[in-house]
Wavefront OBJ file of the C-alpha trace (Angstrom):
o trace
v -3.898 16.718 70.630
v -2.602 15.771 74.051
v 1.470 16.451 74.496
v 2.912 13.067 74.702
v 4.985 12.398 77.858
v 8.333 10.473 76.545
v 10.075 8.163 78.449
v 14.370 7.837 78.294
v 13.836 4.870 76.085
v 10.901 5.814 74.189
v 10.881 6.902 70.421
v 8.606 9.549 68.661
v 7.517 9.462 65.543
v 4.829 11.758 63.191
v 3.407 10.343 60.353
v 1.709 12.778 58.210
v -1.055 11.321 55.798
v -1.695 8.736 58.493
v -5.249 7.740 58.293
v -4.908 5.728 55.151
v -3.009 3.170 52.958
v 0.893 3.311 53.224
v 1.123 6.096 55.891
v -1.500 3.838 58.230
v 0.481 0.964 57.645
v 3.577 3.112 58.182
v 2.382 4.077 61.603
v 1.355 0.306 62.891
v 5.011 -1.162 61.510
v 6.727 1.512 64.102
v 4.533 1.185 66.922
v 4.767 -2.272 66.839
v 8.712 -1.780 66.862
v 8.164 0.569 70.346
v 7.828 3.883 68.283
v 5.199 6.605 69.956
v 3.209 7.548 67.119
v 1.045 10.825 66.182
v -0.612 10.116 62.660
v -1.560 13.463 61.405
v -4.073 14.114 58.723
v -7.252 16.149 57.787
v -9.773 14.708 58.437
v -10.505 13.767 62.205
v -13.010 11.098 61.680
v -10.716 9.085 59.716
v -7.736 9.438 61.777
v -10.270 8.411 64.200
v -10.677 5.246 62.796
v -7.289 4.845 61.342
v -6.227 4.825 65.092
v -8.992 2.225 65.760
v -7.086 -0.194 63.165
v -4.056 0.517 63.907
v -4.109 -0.125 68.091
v -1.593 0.609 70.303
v 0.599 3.990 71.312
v -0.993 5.886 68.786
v -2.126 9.991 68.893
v -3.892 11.675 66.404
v -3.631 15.231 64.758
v -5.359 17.152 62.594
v -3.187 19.487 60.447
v -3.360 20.443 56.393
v 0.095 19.861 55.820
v -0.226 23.645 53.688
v -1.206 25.543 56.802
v 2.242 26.230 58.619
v 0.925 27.169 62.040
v -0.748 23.443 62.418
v 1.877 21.645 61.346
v 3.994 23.935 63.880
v 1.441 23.353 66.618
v 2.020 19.181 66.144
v 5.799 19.298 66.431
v 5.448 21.395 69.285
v 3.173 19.195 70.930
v 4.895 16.137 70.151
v 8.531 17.446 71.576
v 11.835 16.017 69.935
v 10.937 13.387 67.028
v 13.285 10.927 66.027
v 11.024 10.050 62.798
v 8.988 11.840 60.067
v 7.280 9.990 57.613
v 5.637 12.206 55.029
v 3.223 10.383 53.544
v 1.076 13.747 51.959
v -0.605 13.969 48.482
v -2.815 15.600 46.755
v -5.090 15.647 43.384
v -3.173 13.941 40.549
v -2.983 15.896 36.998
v -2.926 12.962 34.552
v -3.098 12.779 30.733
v -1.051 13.496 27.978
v 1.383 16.262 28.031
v 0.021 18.287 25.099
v -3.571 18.549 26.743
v -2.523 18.685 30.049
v -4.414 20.887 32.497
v -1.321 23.036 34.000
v -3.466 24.321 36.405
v -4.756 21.435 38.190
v -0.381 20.187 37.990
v -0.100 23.694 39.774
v -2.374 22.575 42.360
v -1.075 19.158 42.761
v 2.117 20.287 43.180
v 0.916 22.561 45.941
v -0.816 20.176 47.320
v 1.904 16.685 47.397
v 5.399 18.840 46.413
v 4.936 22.262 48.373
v 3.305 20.081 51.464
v 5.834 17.601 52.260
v 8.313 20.520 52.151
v 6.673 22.364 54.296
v 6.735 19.891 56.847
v 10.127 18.522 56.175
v 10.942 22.354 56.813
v 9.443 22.472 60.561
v 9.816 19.135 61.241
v 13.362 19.407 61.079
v 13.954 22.066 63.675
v 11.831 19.845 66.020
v 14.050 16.558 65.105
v 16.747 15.225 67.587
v 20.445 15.065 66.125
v 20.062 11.387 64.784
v 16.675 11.770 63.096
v 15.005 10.655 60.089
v 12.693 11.820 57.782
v 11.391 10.090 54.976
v 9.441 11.615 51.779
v 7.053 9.301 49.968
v 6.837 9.770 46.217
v 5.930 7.731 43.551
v 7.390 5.677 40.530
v 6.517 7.989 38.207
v 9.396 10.181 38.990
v 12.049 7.677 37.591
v 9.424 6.141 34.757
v 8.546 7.113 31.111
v 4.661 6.502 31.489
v 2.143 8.136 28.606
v -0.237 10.494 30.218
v 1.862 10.660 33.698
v 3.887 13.783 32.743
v 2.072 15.585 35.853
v 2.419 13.516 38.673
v 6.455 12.216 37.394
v 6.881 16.073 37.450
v 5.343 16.082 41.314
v 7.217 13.638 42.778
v 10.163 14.620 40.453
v 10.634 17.695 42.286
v 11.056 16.032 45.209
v 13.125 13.000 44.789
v 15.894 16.166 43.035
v 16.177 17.681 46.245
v 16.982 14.658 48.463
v 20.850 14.250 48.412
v 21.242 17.894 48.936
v 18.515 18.287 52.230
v 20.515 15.070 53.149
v 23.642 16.909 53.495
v 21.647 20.400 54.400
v 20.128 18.470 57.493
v 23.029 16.357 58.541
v 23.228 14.600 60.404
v 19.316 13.912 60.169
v 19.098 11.436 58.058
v 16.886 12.647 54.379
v 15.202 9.707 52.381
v 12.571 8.843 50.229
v 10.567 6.013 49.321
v 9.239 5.652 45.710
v 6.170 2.950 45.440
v 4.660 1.892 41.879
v 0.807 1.586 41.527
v -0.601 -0.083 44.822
v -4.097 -1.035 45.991
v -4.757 1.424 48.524
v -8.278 3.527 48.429
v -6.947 5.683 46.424
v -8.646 3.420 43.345
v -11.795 3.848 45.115
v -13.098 6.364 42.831
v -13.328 3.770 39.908
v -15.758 0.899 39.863
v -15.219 -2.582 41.549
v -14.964 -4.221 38.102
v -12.894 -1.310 36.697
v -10.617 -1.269 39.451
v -10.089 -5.324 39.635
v -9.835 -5.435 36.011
v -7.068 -1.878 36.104
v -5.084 -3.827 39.082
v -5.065 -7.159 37.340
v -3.706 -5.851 34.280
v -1.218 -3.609 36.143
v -0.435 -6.921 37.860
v 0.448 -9.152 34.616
v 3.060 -6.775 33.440
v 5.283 -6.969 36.817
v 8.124 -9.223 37.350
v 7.031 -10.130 41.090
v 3.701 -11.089 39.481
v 0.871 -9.496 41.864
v -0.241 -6.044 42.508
v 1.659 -4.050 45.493
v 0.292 -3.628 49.297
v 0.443 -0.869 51.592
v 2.198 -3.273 53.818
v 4.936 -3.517 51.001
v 5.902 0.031 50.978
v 5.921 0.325 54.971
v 8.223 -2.494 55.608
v 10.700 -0.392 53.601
v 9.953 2.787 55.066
v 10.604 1.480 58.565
v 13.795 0.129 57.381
v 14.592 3.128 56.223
v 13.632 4.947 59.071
v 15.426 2.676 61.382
v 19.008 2.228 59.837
v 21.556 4.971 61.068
v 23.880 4.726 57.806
v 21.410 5.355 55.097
v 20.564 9.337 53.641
v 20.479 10.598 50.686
v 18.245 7.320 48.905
v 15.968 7.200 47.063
v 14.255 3.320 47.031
v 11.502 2.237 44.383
v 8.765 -0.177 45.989
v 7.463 -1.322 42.105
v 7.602 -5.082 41.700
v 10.269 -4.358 39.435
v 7.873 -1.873 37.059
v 10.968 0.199 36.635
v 12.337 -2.751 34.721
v 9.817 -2.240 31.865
v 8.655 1.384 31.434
l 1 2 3 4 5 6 7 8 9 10 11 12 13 14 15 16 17 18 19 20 21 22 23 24 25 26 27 28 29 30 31 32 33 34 35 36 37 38 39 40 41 42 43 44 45 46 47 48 49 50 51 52 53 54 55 56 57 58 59 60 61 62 63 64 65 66 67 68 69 70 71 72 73 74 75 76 77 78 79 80 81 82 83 84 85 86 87 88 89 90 91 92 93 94 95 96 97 98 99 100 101 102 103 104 105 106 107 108 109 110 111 112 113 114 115 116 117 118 119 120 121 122 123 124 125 126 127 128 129 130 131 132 133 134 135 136 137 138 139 140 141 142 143 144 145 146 147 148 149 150 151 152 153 154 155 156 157 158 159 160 161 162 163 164 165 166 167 168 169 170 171 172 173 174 175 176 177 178 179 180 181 182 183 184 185 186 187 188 189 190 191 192 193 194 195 196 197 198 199 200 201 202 203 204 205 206 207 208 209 210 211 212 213 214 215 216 217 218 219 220 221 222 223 224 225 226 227 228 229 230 231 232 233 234 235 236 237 238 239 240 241 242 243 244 245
């Protein structure tokens, strides 16, 4: 990945988990508001062609947000960031409680929990005074759902430690963003009918009526990431599943 040469006016921002879904739409919302963007990820074909979609002043990394050196070596090419959006996940360990494989919840929590520490950890000695990093977790953290003991405990874990990395990191500013089921690709393992039929259903039960978009949980993101008097939040993205569960 090339350095990026900032301007006095210009803004930097890292999204890792980039080449998909919310953190792709993430990335286009803040260009398109003047943000330089590096959207890091594993894969290098698909940031590839995340970059493709998304247009504009956009780099690309590759970096397993569990190996410490390359998330290290994108900060340090990027310079000073003034946002993080950490968009990383991992396998999900679903079913109920008392069959529940505790090793694959180890490895998701590795994999989503352990990650997006890791590079809230060395993202924030690379952030400039007034920065802002945002975690992205899920509505299962605040929800009692049958069989999602494993990922509520996940992005539990998370969502506990933002007031106190909000005060840690002052004054960076420490957020997160909690969406509810959305259609992103990561449904693409089921079949078309299965999935349409899953969303639909999912759909019925919310009070905004319709399934959420990636697009949804980015415009609140970069809200997030833009407004200098909010840290320490937590904001659900459901269509008001929260209400119900």
């Amino acid at each position: 990945m090339d350095t990026i040469k900032q301007t006095k006016t210009s803004k930097i921002g890292v999204v890792f988990g980039g080449s998909y879904g919310i953190g792709e739409a993430t990335a286009k919302l803040l260009i398109e508001g003047g943000t330089e963007v590096t959207i890091v990820g594993r894969n290098a074909e698909r940031l590839a062609s995340a970059a493709e979609r998304i247009g504009g002043n956009v780099q690309t990394a590759v970096a397993n947000a569990l190996d410490r050196d390359a998330v290290l070596k994108v900060f340090e090419a990027t310079g000073p960031v003034d946002t993080v959006v950490i968009c990383v996940a991992g396998v999900m360990a679903i079913g109920m409680f008392k069959d529940l494989n505790l090793d694959l919840l180890r490895t998701s929590l590795e994999e989503k929990t352990i990650a997006q520490l890791q590079v809230a950890q060395v993202a924030a000695h690379h952030m400039k005074a007034n920065g802002s990093i945002t975690f992205v977790t899920a509505g299962s953290a605040g929800s009692a759902i049958p069989t999602a003991a494993g990922p509520g405990a996940v992005s539990g874990a998370l969502e506990s430690l933002i007031p106190t990395l909000a005060l840690e990191l002052a004054p960076i500013r420490v957020n997160a963003v909690s969406p509810g089921l959305i259609d992103t690709s990561l449904w693409d393992f089921m079949a078309d009918e299965t999935r349409k039929s899953f969303l639909s259903n999912h759909a019925a039960n919310l009070a905004v009526g319709r399934i959420g978009q990636a697009i949804d949980v980015a415009e609140v993101i970069e809200l997030v990431t833009r407004c200098g008097f909010i840290t320490g939040s937590i904001y659900q993205v459901d269509g008001g599943s929260h209400l119900t569960t």
